[in-house]
N, C-alpha and C positions, 0 to 999 in steps of 0.2 A: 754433187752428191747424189746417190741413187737412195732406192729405200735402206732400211734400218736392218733387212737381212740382205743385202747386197755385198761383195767384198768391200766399197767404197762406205759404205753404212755412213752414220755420222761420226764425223772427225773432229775433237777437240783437241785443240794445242795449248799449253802452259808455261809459264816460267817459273821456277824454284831461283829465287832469290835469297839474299839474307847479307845483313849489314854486319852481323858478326863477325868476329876475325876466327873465330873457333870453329866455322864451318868454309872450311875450302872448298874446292870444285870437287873434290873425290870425296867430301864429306858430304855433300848436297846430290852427289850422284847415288853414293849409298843411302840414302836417307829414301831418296827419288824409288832405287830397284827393290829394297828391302822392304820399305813400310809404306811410301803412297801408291806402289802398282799394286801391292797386294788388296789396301782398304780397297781401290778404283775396283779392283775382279772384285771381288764382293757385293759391287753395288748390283740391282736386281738390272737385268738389260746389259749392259756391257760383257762383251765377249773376250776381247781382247786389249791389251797395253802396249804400246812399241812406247820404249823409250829411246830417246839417242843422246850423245852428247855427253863431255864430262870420261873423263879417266877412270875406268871399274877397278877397283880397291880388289888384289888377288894375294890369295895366300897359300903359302908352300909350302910343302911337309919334306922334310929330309930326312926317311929313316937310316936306322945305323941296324944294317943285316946280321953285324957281328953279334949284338945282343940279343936277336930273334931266334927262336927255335919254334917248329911246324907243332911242339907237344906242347905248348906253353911254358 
């Protein structure tokens, strides 16, 4: 590890666990990128989050053209 403004700065690693059946690996991934990267950047000193690992939860839009018009 170099100093705390070096690329290598200090590095902590975690595990997101959980014995519930209600949180699957794409629920604990979403849990992971949505609510605990965001509190970790808030904290004072931390600059950045990598997270890895775990299936990202994506969602799709399929519009229908035929009912769209440019005038509302």
């Amino acid at each position: 590890m170099g100093t705390d403004w070096s690329p290598v700065g200090q590095i902590y690693w975690y595990t997101l666990e959980s014995t519930n059946p209600a949180f699957d690996v794409m629920e604990k991934k979403s849990l992971e990128d949505w609510t605990l990267e965001k509190s970790f950047k808030g904290v004072n000193g931390v600059v950045d989050v990598s997270s890895f690992g775990g299936p990202t939860k994506e969602y799709q839009i399929k519009l229908d053209r035929r009912s769209w018009s440019p005038t509302g």
